[in-house]
mmCIF file of the C-alpha atoms, coordinates in Angstrom:
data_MODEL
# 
_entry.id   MODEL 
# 
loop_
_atom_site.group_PDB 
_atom_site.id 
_atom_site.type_symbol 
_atom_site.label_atom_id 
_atom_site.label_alt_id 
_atom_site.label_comp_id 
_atom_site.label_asym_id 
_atom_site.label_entity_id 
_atom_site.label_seq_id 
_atom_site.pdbx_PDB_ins_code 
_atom_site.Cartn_x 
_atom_site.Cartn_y 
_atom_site.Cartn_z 
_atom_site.occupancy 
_atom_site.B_iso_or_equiv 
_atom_site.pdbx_formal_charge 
_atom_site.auth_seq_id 
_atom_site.auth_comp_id 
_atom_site.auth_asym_id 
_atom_site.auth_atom_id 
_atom_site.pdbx_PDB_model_num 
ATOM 1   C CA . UNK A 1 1   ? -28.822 -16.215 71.275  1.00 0.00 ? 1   UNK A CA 1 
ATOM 2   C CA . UNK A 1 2   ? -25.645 -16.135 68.763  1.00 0.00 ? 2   UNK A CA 1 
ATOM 3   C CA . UNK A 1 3   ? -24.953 -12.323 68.273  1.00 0.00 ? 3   UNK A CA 1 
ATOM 4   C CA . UNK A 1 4   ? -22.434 -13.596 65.318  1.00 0.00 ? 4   UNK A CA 1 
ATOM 5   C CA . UNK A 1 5   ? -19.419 -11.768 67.169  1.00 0.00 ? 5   UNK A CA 1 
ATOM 6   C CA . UNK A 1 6   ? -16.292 -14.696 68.098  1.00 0.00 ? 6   UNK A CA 1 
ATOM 7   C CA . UNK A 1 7   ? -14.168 -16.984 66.079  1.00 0.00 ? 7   UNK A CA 1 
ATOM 8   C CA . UNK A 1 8   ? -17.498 -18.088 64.362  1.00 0.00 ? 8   UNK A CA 1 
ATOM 9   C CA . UNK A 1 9   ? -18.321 -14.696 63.064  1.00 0.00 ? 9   UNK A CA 1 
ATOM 10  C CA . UNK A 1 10  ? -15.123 -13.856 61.864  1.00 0.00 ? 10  UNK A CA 1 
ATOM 11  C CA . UNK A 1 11  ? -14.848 -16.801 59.779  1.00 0.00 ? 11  UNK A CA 1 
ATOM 12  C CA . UNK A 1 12  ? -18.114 -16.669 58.165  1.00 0.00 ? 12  UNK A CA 1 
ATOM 13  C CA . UNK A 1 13  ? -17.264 -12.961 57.063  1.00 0.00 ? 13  UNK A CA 1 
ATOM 14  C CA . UNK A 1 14  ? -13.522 -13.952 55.891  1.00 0.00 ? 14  UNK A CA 1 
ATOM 15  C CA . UNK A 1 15  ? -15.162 -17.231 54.008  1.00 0.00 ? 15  UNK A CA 1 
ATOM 16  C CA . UNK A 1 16  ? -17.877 -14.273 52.401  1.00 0.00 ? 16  UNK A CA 1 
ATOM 17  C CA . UNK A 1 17  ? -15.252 -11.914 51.855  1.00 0.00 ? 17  UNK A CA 1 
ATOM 18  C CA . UNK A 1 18  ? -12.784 -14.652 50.025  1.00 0.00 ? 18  UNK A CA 1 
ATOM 19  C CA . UNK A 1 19  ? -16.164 -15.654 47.949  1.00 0.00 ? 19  UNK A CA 1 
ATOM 20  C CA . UNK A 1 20  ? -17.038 -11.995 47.039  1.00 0.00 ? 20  UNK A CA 1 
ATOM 21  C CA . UNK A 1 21  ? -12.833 -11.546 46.193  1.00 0.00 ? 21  UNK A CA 1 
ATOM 22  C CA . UNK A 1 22  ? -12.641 -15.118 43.923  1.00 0.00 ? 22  UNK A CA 1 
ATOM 23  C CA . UNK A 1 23  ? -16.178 -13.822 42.417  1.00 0.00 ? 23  UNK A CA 1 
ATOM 24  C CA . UNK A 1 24  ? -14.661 -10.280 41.376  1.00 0.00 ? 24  UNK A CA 1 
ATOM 25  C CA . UNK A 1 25  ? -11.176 -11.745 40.816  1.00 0.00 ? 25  UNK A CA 1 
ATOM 26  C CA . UNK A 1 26  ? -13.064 -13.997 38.004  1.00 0.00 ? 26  UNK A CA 1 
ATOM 27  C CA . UNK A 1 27  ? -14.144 -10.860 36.600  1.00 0.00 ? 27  UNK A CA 1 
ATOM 28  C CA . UNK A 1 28  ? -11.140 -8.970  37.106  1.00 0.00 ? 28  UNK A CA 1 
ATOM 29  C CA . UNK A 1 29  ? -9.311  -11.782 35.103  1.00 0.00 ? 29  UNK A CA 1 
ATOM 30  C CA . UNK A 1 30  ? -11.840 -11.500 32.238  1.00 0.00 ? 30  UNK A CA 1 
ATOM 31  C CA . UNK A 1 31  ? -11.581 -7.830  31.676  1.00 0.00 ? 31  UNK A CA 1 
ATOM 32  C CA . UNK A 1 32  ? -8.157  -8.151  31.268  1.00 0.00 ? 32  UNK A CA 1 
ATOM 33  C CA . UNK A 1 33  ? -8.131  -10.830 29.037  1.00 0.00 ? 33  UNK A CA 1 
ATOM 34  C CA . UNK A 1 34  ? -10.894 -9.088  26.900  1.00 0.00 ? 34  UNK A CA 1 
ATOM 35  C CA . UNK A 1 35  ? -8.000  -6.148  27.245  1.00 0.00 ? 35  UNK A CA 1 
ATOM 36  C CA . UNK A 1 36  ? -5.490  -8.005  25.883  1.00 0.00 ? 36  UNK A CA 1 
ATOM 37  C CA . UNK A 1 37  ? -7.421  -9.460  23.060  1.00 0.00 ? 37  UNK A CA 1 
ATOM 38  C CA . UNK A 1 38  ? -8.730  -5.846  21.698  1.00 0.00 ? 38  UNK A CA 1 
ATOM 39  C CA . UNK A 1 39  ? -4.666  -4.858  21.960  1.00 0.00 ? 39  UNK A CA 1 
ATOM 40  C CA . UNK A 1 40  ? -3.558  -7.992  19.905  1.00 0.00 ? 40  UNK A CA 1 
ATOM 41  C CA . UNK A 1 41  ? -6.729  -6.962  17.771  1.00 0.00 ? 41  UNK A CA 1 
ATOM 42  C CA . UNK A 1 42  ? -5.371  -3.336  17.410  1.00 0.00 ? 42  UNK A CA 1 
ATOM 43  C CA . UNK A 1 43  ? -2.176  -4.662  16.462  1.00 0.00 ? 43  UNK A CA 1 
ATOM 44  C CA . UNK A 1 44  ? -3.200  -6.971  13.752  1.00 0.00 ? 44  UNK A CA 1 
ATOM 45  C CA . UNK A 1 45  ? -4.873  -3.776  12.710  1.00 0.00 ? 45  UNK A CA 1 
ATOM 46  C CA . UNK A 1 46  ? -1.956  -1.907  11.991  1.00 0.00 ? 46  UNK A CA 1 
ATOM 47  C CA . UNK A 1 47  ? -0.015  -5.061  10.601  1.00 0.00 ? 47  UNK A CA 1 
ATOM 48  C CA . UNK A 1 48  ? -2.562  -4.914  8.123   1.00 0.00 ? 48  UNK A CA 1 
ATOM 49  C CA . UNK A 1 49  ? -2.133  -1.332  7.471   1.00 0.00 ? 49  UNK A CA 1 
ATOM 50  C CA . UNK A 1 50  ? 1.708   -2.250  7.103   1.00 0.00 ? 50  UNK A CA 1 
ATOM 51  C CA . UNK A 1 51  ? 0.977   -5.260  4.991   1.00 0.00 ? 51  UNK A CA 1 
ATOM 52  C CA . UNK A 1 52  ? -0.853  -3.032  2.243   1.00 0.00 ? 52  UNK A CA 1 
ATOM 53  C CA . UNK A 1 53  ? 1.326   -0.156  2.369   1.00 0.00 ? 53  UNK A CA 1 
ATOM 54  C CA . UNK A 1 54  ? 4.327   -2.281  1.975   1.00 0.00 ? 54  UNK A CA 1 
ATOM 55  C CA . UNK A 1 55  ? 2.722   -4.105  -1.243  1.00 0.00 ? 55  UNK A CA 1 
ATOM 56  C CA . UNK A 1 56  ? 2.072   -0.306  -2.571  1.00 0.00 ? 56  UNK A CA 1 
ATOM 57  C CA . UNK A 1 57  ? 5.684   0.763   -1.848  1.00 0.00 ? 57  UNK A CA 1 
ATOM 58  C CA . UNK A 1 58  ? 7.101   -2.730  -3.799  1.00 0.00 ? 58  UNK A CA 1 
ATOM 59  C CA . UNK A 1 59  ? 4.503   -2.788  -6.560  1.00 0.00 ? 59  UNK A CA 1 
ATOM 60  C CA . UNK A 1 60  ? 3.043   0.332   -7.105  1.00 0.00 ? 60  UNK A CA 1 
ATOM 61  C CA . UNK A 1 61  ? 0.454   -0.388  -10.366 1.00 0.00 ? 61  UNK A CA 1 
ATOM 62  C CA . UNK A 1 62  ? -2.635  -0.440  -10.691 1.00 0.00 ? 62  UNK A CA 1 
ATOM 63  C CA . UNK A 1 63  ? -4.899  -3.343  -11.933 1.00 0.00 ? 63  UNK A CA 1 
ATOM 64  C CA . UNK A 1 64  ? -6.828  -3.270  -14.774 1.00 0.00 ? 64  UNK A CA 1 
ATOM 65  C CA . UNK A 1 65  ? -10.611 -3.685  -13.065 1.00 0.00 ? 65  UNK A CA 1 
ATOM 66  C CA . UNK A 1 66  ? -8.634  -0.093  -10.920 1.00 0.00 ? 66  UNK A CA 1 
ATOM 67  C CA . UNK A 1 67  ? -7.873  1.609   -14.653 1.00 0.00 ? 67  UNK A CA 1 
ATOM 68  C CA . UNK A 1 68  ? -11.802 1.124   -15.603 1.00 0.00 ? 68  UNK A CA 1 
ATOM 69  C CA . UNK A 1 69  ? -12.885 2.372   -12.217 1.00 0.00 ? 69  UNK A CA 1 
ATOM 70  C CA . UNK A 1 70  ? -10.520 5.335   -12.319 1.00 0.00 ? 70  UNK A CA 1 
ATOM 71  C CA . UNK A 1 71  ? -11.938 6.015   -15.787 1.00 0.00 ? 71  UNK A CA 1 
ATOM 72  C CA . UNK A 1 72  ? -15.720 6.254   -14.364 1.00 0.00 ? 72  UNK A CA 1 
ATOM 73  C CA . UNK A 1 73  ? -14.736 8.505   -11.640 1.00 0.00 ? 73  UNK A CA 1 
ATOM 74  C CA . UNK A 1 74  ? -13.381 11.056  -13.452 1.00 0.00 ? 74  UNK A CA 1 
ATOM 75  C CA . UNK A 1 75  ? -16.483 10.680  -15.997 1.00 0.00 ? 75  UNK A CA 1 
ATOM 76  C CA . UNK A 1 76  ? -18.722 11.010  -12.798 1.00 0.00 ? 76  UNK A CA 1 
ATOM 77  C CA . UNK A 1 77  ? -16.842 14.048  -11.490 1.00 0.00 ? 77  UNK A CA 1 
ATOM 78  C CA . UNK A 1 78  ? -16.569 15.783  -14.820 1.00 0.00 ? 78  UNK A CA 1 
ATOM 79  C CA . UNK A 1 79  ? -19.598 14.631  -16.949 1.00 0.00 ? 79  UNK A CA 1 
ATOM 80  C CA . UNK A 1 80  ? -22.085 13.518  -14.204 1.00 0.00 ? 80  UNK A CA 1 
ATOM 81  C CA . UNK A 1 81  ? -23.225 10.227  -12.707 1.00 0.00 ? 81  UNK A CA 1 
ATOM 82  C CA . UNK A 1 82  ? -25.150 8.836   -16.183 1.00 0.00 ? 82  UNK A CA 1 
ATOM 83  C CA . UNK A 1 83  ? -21.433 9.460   -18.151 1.00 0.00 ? 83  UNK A CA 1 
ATOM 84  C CA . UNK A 1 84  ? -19.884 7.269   -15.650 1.00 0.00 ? 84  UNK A CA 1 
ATOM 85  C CA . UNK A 1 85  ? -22.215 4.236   -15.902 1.00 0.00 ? 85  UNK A CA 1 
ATOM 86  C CA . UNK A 1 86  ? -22.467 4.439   -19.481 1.00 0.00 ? 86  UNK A CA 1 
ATOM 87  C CA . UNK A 1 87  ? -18.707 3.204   -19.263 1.00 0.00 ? 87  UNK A CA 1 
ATOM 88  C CA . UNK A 1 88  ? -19.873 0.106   -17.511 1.00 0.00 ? 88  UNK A CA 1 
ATOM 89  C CA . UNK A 1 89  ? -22.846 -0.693  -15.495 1.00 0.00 ? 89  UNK A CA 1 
ATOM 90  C CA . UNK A 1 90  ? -21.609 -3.963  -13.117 1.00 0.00 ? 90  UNK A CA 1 
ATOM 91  C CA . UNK A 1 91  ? -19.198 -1.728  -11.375 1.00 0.00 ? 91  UNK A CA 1 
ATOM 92  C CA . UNK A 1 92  ? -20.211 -1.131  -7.716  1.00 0.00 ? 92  UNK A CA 1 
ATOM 93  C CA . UNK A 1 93  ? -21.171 2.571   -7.303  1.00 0.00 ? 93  UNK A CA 1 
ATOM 94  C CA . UNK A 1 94  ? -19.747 3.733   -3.835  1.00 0.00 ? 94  UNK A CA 1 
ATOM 95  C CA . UNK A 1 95  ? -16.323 2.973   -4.236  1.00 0.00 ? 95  UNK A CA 1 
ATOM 96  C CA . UNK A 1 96  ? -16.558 4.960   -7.732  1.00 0.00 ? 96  UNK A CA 1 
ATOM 97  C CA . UNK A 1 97  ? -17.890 7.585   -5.868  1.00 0.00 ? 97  UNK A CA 1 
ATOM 98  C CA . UNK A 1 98  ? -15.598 7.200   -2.893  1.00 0.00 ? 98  UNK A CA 1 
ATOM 99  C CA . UNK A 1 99  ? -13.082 8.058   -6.459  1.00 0.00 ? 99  UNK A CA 1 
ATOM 100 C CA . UNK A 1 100 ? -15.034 10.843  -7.632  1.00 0.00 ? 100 UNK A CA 1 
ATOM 101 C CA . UNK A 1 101 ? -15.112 12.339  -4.485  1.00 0.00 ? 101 UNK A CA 1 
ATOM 102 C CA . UNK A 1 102 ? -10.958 12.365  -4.226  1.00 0.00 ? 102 UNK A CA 1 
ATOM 103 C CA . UNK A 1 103 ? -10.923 13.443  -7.908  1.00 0.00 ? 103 UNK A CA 1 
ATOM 104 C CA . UNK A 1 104 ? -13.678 16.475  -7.264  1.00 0.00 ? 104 UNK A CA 1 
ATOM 105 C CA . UNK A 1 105 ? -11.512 17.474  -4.125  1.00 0.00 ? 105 UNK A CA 1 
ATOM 106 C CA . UNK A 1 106 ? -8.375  17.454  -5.742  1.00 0.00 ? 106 UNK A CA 1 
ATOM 107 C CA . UNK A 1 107 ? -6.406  14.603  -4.719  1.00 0.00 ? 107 UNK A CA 1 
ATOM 108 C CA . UNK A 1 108 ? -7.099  12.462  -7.502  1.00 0.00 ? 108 UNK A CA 1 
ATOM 109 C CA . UNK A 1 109 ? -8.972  9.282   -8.399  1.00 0.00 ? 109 UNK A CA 1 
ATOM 110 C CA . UNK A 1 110 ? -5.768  7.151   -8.275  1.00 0.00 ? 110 UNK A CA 1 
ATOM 111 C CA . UNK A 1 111 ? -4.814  8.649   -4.869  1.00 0.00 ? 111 UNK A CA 1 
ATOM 112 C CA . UNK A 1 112 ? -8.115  8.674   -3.243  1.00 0.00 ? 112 UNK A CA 1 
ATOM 113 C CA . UNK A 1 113 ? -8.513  4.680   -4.455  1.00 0.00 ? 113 UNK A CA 1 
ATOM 114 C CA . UNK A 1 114 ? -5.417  4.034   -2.958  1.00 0.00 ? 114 UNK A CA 1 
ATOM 115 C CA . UNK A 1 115 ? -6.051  4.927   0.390   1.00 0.00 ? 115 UNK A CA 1 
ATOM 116 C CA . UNK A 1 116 ? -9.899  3.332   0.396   1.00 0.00 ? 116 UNK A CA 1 
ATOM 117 C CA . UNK A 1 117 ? -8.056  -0.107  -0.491  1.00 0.00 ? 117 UNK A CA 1 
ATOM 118 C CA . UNK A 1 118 ? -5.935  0.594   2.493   1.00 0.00 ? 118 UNK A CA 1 
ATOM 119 C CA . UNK A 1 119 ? -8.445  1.327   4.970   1.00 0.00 ? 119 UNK A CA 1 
ATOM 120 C CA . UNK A 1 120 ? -10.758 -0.877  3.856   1.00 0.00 ? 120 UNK A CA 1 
ATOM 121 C CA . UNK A 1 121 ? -8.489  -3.594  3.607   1.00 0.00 ? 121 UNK A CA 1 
ATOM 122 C CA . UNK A 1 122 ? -7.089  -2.685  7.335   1.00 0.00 ? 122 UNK A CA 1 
ATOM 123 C CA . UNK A 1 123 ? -10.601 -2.648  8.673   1.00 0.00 ? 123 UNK A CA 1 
ATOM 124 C CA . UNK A 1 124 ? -11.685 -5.997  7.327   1.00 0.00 ? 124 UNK A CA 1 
ATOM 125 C CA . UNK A 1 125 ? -9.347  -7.776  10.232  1.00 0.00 ? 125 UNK A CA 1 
ATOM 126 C CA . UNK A 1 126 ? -11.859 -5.962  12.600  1.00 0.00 ? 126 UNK A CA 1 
ATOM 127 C CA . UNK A 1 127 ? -15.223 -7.434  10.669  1.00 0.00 ? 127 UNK A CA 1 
ATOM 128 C CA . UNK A 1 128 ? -13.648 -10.759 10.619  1.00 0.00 ? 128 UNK A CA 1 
ATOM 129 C CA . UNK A 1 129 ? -13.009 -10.799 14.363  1.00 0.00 ? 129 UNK A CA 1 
ATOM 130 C CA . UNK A 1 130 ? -16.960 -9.610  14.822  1.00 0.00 ? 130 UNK A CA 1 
ATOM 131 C CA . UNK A 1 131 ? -18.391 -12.130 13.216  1.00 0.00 ? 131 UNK A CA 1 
ATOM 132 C CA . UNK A 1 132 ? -15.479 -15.394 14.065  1.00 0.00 ? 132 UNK A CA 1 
ATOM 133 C CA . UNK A 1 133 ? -16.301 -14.172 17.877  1.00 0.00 ? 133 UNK A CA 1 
ATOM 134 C CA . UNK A 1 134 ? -20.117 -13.847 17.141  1.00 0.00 ? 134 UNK A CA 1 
ATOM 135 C CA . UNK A 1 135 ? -20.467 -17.214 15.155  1.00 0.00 ? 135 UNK A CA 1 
ATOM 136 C CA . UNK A 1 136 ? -18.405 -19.523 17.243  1.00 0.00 ? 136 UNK A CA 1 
ATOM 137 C CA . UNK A 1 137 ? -17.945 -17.391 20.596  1.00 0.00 ? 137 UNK A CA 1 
ATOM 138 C CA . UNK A 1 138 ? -14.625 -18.199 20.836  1.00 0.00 ? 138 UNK A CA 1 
ATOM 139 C CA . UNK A 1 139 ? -11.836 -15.066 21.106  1.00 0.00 ? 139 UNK A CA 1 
ATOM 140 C CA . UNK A 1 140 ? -8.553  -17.423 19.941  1.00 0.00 ? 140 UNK A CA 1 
ATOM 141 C CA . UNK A 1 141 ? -10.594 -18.580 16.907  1.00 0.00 ? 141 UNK A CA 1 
ATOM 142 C CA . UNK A 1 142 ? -11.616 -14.755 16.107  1.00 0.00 ? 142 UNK A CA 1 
ATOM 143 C CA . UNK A 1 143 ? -7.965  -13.550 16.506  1.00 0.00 ? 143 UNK A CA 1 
ATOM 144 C CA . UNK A 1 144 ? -6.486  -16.145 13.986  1.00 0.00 ? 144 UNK A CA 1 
ATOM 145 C CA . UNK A 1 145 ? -9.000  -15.193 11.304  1.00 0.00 ? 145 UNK A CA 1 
ATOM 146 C CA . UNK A 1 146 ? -8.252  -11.123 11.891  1.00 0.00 ? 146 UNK A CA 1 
ATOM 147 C CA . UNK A 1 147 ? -4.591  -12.426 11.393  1.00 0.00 ? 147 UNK A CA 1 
ATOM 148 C CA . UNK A 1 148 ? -4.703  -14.690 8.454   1.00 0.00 ? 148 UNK A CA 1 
ATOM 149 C CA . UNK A 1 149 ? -7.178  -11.857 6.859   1.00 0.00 ? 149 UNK A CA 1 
ATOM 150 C CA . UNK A 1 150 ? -4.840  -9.040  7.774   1.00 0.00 ? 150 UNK A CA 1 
ATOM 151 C CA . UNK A 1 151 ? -1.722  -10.856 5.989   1.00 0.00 ? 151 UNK A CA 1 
ATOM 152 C CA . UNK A 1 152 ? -3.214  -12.081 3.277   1.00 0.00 ? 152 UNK A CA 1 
# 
């Protein structure tokens, strides 16, 4: 009877422990590549943070769809929701309100649409890495389309 104890035994348990090693090292290998892609992702983050505060520094006007939208949030903060939509009715009502909000709080509706743009605008990177991973499963692909959206 073979008691699994000799040369025999000890490399069966090395050739099991090298498996169980190459098995985790796979793993080990993935995790840090997932940690490296959420770091590049961070970073493309905050380039796109420095993208659109840059363009605010250099150029600091607003548009003219921003001048109507400013003008229904202070409508809506002084005069009620019904004021503000008598202005114009195709405007989208949350980020008016996301305005209203800053001008009710008292840091304006110019200041408080400023800094939506810029969050929103650095967050989109993170949606368009979601879905480019989810739709073609593919992390490269996913990075590049946070990248081109975040300097664009």
């Amino acid at each position: 009877m073979y008691c699994g104890c000799g040369i025999f035994g000890l490399l069966k348990a090395t050739s099991k422990m090298t498996q169980e090693n190459t098995l985790s090292g796979t793993s080990i290998r993935q995790s840090h590549r997932k940690k490296l892609f959420f770091s590049l992702l961070a970073l493309i983050v905050l380039l796109a943070m420095a993208v659109r505060v840059a363009r605010y520094l250099v150029n600091p006007r607003i548009d003219k769809d921003s001048v109507a939208y400013i003008i229904m949030a202070r409508d809506w903060s002084e005069n009620g929701l019904q004021a503000a939509f008598d202005f114009g009715t195709r405007m989208p009502p949350l980020y008016i309100s996301l305005l209203a909000g800053g001008e009710k709080i008292g840091i304006g509706a110019e200041f408080s649409g400023l800094l939506v743009s810029i969050i929103a605008g650095s967050l989109l990177p993170i949606a368009l890495f979601i879905l480019g991973r989810a739709l073609f499963r593919n992390y490269y692909l996913a990075l590049f389309a946070a990248f081109i959206v975040a300097v664009h």
